[in-house]
Every structure is written in C-alpha cells, then in structure tokens.
mmCIF file of the C-alpha atoms, coordinates in Angstrom:
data_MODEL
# 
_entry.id   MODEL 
# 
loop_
_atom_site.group_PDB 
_atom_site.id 
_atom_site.type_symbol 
_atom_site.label_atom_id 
_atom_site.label_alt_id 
_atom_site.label_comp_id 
_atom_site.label_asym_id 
_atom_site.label_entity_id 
_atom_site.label_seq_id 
_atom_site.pdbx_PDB_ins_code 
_atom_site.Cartn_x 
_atom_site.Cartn_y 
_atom_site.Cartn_z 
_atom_site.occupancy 
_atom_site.B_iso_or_equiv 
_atom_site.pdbx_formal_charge 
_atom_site.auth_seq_id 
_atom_site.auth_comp_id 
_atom_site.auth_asym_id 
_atom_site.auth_atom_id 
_atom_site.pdbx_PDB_model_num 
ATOM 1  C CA . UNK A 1 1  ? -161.208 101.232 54.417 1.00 0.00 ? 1  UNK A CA 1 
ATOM 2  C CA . UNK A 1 2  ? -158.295 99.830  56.441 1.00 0.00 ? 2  UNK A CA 1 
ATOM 3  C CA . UNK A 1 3  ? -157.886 100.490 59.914 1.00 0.00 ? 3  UNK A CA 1 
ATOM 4  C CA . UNK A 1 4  ? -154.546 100.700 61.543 1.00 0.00 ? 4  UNK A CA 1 
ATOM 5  C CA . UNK A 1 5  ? -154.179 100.399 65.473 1.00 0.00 ? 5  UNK A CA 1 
ATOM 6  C CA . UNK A 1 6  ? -152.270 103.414 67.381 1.00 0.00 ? 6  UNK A CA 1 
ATOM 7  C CA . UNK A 1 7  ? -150.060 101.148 68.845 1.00 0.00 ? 7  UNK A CA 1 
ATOM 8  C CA . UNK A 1 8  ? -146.602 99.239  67.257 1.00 0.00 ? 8  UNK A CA 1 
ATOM 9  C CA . UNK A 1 9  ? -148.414 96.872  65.197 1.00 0.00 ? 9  UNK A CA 1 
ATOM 10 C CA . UNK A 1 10 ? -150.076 99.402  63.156 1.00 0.00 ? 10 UNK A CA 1 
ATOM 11 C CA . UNK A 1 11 ? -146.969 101.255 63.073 1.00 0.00 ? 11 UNK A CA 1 
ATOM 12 C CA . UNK A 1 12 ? -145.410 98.101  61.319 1.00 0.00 ? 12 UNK A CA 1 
ATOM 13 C CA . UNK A 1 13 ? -148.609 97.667  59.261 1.00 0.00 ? 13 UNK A CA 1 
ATOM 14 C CA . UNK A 1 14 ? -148.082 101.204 58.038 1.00 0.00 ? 14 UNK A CA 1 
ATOM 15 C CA . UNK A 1 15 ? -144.740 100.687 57.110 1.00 0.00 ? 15 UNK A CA 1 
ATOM 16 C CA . UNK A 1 16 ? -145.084 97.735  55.595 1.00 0.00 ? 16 UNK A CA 1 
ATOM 17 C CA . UNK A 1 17 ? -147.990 99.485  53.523 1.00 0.00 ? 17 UNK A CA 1 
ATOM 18 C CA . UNK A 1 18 ? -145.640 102.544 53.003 1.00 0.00 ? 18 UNK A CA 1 
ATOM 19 C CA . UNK A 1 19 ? -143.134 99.601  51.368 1.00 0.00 ? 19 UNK A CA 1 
ATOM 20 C CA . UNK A 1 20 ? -145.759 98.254  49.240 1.00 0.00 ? 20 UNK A CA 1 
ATOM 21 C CA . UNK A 1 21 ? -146.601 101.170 47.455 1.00 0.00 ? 21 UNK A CA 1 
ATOM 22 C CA . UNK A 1 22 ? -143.441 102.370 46.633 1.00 0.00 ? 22 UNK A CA 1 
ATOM 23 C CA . UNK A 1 23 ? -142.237 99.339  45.403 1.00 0.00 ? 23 UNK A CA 1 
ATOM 24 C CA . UNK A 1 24 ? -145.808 98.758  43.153 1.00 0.00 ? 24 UNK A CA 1 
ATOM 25 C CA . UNK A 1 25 ? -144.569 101.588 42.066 1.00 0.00 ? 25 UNK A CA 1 
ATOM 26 C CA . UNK A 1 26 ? -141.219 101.213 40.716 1.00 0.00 ? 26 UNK A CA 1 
ATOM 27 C CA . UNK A 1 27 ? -142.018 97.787  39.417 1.00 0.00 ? 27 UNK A CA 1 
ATOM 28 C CA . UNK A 1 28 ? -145.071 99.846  37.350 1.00 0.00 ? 28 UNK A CA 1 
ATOM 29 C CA . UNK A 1 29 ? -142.439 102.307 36.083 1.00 0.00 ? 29 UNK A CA 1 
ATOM 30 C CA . UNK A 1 30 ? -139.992 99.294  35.211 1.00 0.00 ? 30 UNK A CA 1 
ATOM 31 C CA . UNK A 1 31 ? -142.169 97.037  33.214 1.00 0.00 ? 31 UNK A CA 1 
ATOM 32 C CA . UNK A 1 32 ? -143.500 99.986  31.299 1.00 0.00 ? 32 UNK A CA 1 
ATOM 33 C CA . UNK A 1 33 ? -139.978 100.484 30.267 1.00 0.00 ? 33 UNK A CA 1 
ATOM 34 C CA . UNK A 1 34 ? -139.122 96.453  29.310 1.00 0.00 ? 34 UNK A CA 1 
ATOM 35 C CA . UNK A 1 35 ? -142.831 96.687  27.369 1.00 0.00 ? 35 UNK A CA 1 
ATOM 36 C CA . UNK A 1 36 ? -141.703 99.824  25.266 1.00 0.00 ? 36 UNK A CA 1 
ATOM 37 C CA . UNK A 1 37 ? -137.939 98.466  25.242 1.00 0.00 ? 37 UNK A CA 1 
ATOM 38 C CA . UNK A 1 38 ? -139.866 95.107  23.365 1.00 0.00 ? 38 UNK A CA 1 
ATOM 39 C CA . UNK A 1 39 ? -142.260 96.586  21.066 1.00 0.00 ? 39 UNK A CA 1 
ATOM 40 C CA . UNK A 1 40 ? -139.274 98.854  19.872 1.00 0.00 ? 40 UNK A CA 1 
ATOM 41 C CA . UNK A 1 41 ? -136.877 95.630  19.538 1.00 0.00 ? 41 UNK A CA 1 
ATOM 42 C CA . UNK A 1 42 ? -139.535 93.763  17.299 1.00 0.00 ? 42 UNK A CA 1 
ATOM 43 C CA . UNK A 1 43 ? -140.603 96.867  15.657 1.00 0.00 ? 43 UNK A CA 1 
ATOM 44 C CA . UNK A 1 44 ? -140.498 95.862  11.528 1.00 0.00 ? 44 UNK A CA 1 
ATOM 45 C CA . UNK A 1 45 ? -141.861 92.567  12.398 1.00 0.00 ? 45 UNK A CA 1 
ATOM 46 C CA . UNK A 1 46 ? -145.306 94.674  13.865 1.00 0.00 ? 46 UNK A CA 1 
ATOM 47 C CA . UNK A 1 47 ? -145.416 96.602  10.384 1.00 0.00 ? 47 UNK A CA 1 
ATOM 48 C CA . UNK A 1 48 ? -147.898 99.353  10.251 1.00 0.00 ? 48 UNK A CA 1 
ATOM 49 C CA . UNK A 1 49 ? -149.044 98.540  13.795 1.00 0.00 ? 49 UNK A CA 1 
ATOM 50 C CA . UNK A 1 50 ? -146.088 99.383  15.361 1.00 0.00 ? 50 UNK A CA 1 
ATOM 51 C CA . UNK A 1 51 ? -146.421 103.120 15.542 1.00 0.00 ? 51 UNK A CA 1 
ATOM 52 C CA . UNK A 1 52 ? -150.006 102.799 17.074 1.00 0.00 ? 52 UNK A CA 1 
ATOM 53 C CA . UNK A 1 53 ? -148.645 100.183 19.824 1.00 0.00 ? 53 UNK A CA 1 
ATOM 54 C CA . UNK A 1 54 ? -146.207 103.016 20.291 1.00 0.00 ? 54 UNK A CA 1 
ATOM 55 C CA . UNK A 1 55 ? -148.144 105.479 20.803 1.00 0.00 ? 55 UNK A CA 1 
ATOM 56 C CA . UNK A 1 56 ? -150.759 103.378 23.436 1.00 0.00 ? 56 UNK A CA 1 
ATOM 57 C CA . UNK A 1 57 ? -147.397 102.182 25.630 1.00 0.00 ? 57 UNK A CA 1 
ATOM 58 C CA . UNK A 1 58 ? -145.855 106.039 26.067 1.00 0.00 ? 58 UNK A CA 1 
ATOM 59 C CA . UNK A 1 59 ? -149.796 107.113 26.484 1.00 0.00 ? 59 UNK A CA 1 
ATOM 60 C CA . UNK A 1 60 ? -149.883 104.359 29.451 1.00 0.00 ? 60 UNK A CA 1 
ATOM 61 C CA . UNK A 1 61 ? -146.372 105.062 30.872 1.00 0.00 ? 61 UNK A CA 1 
ATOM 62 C CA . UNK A 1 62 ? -147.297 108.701 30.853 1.00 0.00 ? 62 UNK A CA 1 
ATOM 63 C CA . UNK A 1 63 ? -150.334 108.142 33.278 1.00 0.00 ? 63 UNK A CA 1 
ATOM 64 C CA . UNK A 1 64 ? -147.776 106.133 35.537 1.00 0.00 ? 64 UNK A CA 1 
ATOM 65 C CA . UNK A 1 65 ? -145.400 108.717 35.552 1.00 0.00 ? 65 UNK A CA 1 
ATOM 66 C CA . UNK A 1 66 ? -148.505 111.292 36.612 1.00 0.00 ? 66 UNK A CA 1 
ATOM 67 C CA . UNK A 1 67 ? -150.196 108.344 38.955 1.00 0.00 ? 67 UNK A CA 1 
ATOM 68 C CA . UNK A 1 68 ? -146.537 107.914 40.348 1.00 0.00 ? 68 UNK A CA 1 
ATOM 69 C CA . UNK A 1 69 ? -146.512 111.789 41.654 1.00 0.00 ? 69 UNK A CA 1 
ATOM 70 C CA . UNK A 1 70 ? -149.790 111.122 43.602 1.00 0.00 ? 70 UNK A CA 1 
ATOM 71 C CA . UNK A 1 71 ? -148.405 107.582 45.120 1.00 0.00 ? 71 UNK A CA 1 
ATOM 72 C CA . UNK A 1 72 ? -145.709 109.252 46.788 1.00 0.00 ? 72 UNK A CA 1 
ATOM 73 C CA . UNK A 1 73 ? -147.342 112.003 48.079 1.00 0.00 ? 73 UNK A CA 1 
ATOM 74 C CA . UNK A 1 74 ? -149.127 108.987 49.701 1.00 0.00 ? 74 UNK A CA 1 
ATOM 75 C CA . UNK A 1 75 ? -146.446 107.503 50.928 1.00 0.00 ? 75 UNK A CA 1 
ATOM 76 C CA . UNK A 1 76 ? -145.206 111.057 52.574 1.00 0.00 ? 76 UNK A CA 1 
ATOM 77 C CA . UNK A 1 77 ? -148.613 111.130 54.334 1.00 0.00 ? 77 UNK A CA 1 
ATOM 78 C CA . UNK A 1 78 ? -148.060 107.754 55.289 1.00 0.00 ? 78 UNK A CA 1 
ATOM 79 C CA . UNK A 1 79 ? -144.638 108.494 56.532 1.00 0.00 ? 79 UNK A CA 1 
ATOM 80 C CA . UNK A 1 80 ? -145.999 111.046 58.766 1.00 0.00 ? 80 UNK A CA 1 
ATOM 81 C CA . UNK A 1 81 ? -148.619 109.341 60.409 1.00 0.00 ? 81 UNK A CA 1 
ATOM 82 C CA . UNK A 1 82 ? -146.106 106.914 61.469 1.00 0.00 ? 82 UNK A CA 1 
ATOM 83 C CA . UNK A 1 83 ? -144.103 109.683 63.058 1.00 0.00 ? 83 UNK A CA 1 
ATOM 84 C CA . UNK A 1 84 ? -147.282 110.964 64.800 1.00 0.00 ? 84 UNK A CA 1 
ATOM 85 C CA . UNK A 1 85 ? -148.361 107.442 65.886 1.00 0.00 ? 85 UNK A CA 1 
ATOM 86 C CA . UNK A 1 86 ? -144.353 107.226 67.141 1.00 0.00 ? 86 UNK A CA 1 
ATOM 87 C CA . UNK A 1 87 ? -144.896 109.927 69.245 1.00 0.00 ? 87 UNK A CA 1 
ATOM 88 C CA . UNK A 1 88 ? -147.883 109.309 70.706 1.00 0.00 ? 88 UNK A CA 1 
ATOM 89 C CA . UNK A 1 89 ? -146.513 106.340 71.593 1.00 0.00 ? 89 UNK A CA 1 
ATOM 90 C CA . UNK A 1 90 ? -143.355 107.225 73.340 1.00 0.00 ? 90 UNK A CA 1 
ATOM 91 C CA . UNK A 1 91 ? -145.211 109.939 74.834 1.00 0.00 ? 91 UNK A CA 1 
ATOM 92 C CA . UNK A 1 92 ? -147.143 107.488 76.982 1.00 0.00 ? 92 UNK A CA 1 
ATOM 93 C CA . UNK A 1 93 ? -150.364 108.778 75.559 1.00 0.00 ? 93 UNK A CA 1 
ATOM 94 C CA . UNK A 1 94 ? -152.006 104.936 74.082 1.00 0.00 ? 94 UNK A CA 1 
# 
C-alpha cells in the first residue's frame, strides 16, 4: 500500500495520483469506443463472428462504465484527503 507524507509533497503525490486515475479512466472509456467503432466498420468481413465480438466489446465496455462509477468515487476521496492534508497544513499542525 502506498504511503503519502502529510506534508506538500504528498499533497502533490496525491494529486498527481488523483490525475492518473481519472485520466486511466477516460482513455479506458475512449478505446472501448474506437474498439466497438472498428469491429462495427469491418463488420461483413468478420461474418458470423461479428455478432459474438459484439456482444464481448459492449459486455467489456459495460464493466468500464460500472468500474468507472467506483474510480471516481476514488478520486472524490482522494480529493478530500488533499483538502484535509491542506488544512492541516496551513493550520500549523505538521
């Protein structure tokens, strides 16, 4: 498990964390899109295996879009700690 320091380097850690994921993210949730977008543009040429490829690329996209939900959530929690670290920083307390 990572370890971030109460102190302004961990606040940049956490941030730069906080980035990380939400960008994984997005580029999850755009090359699901560009792989469905290419199946469906060479569709014929798979024949009877197109439906089935179908099928397994909106089954894996669907998980993303449910996996997305939990990775911001994250990235609120994340969010806060920063702001509690902020304080406790400007507060004179580490």
């Amino acid at each position: 498990m990572a370890k971030f320091g109460i102190n302004k380097e961990g606040v940049a850690a956490l941030r730069q964390l906080e980035k990380d994921l939400k960008s994984i993210n997005t580029e999850i949730e755009t090359s699901g899109k560009t792989l469905k977008a290419a199946v469906s543009g060479i569709g014929e040429g798979l024949g009877i295996y197109e439906e089935k490829i179908l099928e397994l690329v909106d089954s894996v996209n669907n998980t993303q879009r449910t996996g997305r939900e939990s990775v911001e959530q994250l990235t609120g929690k994340i969010s806060d700690k920063i702001t509690d670290i902020e304080e406790l920083i400007s507060a004179g307390l580490v």
